[in-house]
mmCIF file of the C-alpha atoms, coordinates in Angstrom:
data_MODEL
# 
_entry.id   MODEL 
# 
loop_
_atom_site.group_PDB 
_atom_site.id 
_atom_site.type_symbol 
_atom_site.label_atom_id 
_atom_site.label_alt_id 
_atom_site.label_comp_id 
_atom_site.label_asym_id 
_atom_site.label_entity_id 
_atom_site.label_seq_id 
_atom_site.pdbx_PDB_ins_code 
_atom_site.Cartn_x 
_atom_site.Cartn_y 
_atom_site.Cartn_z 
_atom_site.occupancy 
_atom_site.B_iso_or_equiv 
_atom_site.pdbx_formal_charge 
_atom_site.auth_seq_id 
_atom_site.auth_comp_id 
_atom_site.auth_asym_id 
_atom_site.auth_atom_id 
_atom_site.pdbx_PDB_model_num 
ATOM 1  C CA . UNK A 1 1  ? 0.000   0.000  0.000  1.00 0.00 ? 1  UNK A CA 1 
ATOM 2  C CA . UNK A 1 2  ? 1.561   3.032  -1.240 1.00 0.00 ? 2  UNK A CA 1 
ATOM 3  C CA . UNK A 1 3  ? 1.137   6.525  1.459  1.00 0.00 ? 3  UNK A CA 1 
ATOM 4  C CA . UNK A 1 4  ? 0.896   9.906  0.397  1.00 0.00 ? 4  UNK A CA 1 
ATOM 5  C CA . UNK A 1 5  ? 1.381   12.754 2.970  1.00 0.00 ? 5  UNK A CA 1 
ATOM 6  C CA . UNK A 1 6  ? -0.137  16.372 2.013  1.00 0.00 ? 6  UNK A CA 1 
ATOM 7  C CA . UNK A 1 7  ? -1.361  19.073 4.179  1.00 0.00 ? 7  UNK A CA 1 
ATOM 8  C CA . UNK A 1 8  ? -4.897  20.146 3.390  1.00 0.00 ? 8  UNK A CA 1 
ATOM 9  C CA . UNK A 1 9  ? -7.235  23.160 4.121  1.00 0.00 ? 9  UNK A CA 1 
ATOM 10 C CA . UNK A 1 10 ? -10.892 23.258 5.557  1.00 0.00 ? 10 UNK A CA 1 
ATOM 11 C CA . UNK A 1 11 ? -12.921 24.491 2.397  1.00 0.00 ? 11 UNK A CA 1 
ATOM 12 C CA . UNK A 1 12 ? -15.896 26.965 2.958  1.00 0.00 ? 12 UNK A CA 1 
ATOM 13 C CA . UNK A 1 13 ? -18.315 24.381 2.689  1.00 0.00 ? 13 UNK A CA 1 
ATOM 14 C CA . UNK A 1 14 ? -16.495 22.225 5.278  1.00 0.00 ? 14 UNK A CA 1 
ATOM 15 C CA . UNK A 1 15 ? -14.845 19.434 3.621  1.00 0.00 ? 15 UNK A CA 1 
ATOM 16 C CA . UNK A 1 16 ? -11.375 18.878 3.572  1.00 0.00 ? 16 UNK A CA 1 
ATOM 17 C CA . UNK A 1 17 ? -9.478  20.052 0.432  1.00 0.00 ? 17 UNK A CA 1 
ATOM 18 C CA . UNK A 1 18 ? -7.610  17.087 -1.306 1.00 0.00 ? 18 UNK A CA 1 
ATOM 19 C CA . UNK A 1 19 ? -5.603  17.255 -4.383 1.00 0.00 ? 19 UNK A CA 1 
ATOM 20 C CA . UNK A 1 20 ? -6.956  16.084 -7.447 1.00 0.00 ? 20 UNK A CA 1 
ATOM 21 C CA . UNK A 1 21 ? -4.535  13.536 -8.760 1.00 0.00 ? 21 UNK A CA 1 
ATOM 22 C CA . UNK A 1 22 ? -5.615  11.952 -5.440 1.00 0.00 ? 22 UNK A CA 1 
ATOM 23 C CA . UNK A 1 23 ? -9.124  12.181 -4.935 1.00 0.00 ? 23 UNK A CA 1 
ATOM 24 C CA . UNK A 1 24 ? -10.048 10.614 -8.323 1.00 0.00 ? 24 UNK A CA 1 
ATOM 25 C CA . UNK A 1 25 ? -7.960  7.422  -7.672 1.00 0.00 ? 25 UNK A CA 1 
ATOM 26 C CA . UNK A 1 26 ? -10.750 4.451  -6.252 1.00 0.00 ? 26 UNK A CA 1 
ATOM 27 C CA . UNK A 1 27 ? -10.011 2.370  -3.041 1.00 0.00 ? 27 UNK A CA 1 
ATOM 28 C CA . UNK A 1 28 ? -8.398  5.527  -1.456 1.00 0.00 ? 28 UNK A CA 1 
ATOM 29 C CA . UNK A 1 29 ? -7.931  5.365  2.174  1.00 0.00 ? 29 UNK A CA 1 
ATOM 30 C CA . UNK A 1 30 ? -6.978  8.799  4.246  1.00 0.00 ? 30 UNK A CA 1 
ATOM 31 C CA . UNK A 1 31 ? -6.011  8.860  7.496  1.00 0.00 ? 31 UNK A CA 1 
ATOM 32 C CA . UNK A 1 32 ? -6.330  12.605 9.166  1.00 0.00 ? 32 UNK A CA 1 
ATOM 33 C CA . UNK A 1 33 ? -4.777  14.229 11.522 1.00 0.00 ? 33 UNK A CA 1 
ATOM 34 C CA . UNK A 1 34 ? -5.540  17.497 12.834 1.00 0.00 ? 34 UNK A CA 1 
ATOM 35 C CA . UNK A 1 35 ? -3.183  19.543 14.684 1.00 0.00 ? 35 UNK A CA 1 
ATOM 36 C CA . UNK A 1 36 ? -3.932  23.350 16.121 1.00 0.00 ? 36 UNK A CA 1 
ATOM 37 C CA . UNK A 1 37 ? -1.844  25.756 18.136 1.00 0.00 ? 37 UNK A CA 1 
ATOM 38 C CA . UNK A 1 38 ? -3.140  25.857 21.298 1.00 0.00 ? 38 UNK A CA 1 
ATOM 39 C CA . UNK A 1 39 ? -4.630  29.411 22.520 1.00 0.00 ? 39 UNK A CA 1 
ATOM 40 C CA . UNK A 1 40 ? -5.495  28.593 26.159 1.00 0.00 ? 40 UNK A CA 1 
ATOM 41 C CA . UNK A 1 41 ? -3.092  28.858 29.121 1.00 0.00 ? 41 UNK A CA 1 
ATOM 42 C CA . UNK A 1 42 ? -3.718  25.847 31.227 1.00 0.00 ? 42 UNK A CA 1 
ATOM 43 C CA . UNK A 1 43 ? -5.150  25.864 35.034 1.00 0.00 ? 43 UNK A CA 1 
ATOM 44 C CA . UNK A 1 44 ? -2.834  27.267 37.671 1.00 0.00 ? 44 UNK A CA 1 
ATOM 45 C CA . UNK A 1 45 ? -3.044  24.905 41.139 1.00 0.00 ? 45 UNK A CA 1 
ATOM 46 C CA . UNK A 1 46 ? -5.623  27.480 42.832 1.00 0.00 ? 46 UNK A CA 1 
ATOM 47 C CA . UNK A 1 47 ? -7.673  27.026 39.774 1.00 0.00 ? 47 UNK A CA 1 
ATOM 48 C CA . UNK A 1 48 ? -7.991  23.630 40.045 1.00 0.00 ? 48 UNK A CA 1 
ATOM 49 C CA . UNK A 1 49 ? -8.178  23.285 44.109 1.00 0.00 ? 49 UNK A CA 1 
ATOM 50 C CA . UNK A 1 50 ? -11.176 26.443 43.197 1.00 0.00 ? 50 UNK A CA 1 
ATOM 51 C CA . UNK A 1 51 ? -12.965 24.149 40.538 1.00 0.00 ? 51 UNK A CA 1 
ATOM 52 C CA . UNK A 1 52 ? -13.018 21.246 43.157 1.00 0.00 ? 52 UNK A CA 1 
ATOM 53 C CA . UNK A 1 53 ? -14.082 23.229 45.621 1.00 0.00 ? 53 UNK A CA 1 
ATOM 54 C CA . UNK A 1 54 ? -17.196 24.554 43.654 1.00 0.00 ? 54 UNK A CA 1 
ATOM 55 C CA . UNK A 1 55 ? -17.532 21.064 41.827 1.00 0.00 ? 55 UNK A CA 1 
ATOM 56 C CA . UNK A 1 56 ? -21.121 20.026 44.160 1.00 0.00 ? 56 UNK A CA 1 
ATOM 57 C CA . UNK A 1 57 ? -22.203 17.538 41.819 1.00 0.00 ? 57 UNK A CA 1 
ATOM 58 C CA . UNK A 1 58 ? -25.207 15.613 42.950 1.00 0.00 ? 58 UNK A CA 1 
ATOM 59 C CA . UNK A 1 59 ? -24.671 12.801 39.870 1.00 0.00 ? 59 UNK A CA 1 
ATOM 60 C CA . UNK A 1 60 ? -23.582 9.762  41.856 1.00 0.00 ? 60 UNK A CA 1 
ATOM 61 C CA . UNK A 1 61 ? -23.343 5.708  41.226 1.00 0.00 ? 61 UNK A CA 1 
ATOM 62 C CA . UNK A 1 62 ? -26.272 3.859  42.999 1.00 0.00 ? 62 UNK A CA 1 
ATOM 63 C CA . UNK A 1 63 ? -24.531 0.743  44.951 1.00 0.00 ? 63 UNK A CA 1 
ATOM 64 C CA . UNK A 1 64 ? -26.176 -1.275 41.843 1.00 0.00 ? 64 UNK A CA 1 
ATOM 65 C CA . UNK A 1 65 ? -24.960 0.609  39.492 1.00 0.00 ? 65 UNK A CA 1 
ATOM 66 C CA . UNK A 1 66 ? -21.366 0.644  41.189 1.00 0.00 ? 66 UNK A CA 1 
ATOM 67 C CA . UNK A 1 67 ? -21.356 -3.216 41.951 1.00 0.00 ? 67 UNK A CA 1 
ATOM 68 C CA . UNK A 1 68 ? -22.103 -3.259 38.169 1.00 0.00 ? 68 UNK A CA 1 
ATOM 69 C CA . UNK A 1 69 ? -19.156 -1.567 36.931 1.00 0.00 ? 69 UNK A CA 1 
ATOM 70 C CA . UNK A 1 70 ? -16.768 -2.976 39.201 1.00 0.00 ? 70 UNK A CA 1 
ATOM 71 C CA . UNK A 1 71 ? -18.106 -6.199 38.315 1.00 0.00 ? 71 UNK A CA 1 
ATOM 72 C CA . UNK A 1 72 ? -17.121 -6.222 34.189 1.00 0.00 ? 72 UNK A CA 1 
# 
């Protein structure tokens, strides 16, 4: 199996671009990766420690449901 590398473009209508020569060849296979600079700083420690703090999340296992999981 021969493997072609290119670097593509989102198009306005959302697909990816993909060169001709390419795209009209059948049993084509593409594998894509998508890489992005990232913009956000991450959390500082007091961040976190405040999120946990705040975190008062009522959503827990029944003793079924947890006797379930730990079960598979």
């Amino acid at each position: 199996m021969q493997k072609l590398i290119f670097e593509s473009n989102l198009l306005p209508d959302g697909h990816l671009y993909c060169p001709d020569e390419i795209a009209s060849k059948k049993n084509a296979h593409f594998k894509v990766i998508v890489t992005f600079e990232e913009t956000e700083a991450e959390a500082s420690e007091s961040e976190l420690e405040s999120s946990a703090i705040h975190d008062t999340s009522e959503d827990f296992l029944t003793e079924e449901e947890l006797k379930y999981y730990l079960n598979l």
